[in-house]
Backbone bond lengths (Angstrom), bond angles and torsions (degrees), N, CA, C in turn:
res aa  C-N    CA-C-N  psi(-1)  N-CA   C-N-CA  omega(-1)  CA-C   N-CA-C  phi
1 X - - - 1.447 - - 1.519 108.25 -
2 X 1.701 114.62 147.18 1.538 94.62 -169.39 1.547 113.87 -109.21
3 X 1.324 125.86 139.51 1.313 120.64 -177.31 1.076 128.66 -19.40
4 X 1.241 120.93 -21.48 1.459 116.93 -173.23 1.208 128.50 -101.49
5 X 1.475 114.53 -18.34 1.742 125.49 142.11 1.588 129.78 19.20
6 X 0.963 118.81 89.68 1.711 93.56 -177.58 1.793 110.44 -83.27
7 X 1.273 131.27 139.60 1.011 128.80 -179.14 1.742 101.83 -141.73
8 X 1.993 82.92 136.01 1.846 97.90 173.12 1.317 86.86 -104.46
9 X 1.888 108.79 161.68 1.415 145.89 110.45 0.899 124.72 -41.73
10 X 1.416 132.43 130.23 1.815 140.27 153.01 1.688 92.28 -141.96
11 X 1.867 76.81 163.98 1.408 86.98 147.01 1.521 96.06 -158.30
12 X 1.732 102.89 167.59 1.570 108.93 -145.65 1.215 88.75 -89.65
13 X 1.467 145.89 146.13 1.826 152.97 143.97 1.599 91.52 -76.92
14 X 1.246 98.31 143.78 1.780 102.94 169.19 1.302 76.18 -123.32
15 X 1.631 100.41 145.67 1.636 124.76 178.12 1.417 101.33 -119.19
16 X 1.413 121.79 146.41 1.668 114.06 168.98 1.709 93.19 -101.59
17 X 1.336 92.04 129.89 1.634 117.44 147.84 1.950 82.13 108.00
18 X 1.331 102.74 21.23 1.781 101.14 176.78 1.359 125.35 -153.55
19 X 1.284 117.67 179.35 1.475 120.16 -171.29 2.106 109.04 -75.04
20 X 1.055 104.01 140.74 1.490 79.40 173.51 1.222 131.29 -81.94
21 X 1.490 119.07 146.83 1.587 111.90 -151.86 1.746 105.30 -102.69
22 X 1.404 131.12 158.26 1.353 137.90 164.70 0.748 144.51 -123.14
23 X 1.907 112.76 101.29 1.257 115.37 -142.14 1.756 97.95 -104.34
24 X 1.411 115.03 140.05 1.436 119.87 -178.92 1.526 111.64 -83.43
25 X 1.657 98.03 134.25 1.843 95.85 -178.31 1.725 93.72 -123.13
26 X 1.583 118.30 36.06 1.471 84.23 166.60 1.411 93.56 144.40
27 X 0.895 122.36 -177.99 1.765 138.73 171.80 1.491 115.33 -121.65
28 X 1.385 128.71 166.53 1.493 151.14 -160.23 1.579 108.66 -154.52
29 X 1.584 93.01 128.46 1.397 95.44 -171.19 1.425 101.08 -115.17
30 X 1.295 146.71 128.55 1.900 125.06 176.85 1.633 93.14 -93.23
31 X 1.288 87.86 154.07 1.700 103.29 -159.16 1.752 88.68 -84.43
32 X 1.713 110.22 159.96 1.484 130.18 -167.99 1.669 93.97 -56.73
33 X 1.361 135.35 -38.12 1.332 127.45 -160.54 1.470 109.60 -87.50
34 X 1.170 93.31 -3.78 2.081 95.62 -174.86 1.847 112.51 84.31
35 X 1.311 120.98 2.98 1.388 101.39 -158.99 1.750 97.38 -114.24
36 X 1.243 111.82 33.06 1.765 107.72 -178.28 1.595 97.78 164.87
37 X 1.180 95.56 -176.49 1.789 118.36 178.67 1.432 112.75 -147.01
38 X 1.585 100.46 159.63 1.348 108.30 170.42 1.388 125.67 -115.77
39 X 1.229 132.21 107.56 1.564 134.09 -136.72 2.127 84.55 -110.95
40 X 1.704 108.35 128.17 1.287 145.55 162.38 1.685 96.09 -81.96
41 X 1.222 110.83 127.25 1.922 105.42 174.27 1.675 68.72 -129.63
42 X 1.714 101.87 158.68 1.617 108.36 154.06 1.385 78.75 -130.51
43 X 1.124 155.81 4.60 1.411 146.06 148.25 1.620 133.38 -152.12
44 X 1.497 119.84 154.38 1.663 115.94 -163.96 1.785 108.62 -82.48
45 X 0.678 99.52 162.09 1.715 104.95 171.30 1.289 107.72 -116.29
46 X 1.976 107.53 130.10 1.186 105.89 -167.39 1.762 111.60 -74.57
47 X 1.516 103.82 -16.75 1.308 102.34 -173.05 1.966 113.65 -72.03
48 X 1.053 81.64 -21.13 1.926 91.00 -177.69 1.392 106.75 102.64
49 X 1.355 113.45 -19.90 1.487 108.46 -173.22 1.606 111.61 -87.78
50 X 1.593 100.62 147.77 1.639 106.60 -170.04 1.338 105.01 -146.30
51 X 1.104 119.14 122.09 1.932 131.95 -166.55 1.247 115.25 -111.22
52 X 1.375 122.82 89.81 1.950 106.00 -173.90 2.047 87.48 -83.19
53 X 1.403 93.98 140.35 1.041 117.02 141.02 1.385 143.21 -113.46
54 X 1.329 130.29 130.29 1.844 117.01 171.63 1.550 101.21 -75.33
55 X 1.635 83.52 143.13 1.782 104.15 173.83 1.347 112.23 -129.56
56 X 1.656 99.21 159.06 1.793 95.76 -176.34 1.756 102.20 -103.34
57 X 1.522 96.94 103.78 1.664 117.04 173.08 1.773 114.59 -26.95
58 X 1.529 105.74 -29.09 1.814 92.29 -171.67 1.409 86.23 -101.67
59 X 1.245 143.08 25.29 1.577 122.41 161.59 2.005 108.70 -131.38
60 X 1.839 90.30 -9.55 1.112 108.86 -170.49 1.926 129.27 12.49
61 X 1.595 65.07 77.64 1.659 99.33 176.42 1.224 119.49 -128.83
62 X 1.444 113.31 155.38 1.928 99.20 168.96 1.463 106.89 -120.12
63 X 0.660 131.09 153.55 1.544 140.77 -179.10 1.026 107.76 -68.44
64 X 2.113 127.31 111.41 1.921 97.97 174.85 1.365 83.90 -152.05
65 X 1.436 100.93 145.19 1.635 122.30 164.59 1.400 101.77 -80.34
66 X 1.034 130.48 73.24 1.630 122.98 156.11 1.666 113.71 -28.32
67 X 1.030 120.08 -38.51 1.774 98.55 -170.40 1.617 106.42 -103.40
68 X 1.456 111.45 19.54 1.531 110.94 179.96 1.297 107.35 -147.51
69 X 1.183 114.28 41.99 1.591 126.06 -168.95 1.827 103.25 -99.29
70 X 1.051 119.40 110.88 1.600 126.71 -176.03 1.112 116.51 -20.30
71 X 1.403 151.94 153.56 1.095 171.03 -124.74 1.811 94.69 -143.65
72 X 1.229 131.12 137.07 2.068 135.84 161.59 1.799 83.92 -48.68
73 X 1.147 108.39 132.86 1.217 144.76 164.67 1.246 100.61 -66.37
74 X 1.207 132.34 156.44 1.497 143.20 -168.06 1.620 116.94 -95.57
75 X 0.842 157.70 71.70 1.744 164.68 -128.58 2.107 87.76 -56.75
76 X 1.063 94.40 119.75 1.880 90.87 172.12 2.152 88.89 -109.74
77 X 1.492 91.70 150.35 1.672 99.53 -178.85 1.458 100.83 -102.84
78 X 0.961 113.80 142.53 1.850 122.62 -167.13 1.390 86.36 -84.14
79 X 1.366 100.83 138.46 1.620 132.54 160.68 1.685 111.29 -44.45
């Protein structure tokens, strides 16, 4: 991925009787070598879940399927 990437934070609220909503906690930077990022939070998500997406800065939007957006992954305990 190339340094120059713009990347948001969210994380998804599920609402009952609604669409789920995506609230932004921050920006993501991927570091100059390609092998990680550096994640800006201005706030935690109670759910634990955290979604960087890239967005395009002149419409500054991110692209998201709200009703097919991944599920928290299941914690596996290392062998």
């Amino acid at each position: 991925m190339s340094s120059n990437v713009k990347l948001r934070v969210y994380t998804i609220v599920e609402r009952v009787g609604g669409s789920p909503f995506w609230l932004r906690l921050g920006n993501a930077a991927p570091h100059k070598d390609g092998k990680g990022f550096s994640v800006n939070l201005q706030a935690l998500p109670v759910s634990g879940l955290i979604v960087v997406r890239q967005y395009d800065e002149e419409s500054d939007v991110a692209p998201m399927e709200t009703d097919k957006h991944e599920r928290v992954p299941e914690l596996v305990e290392a062998a």
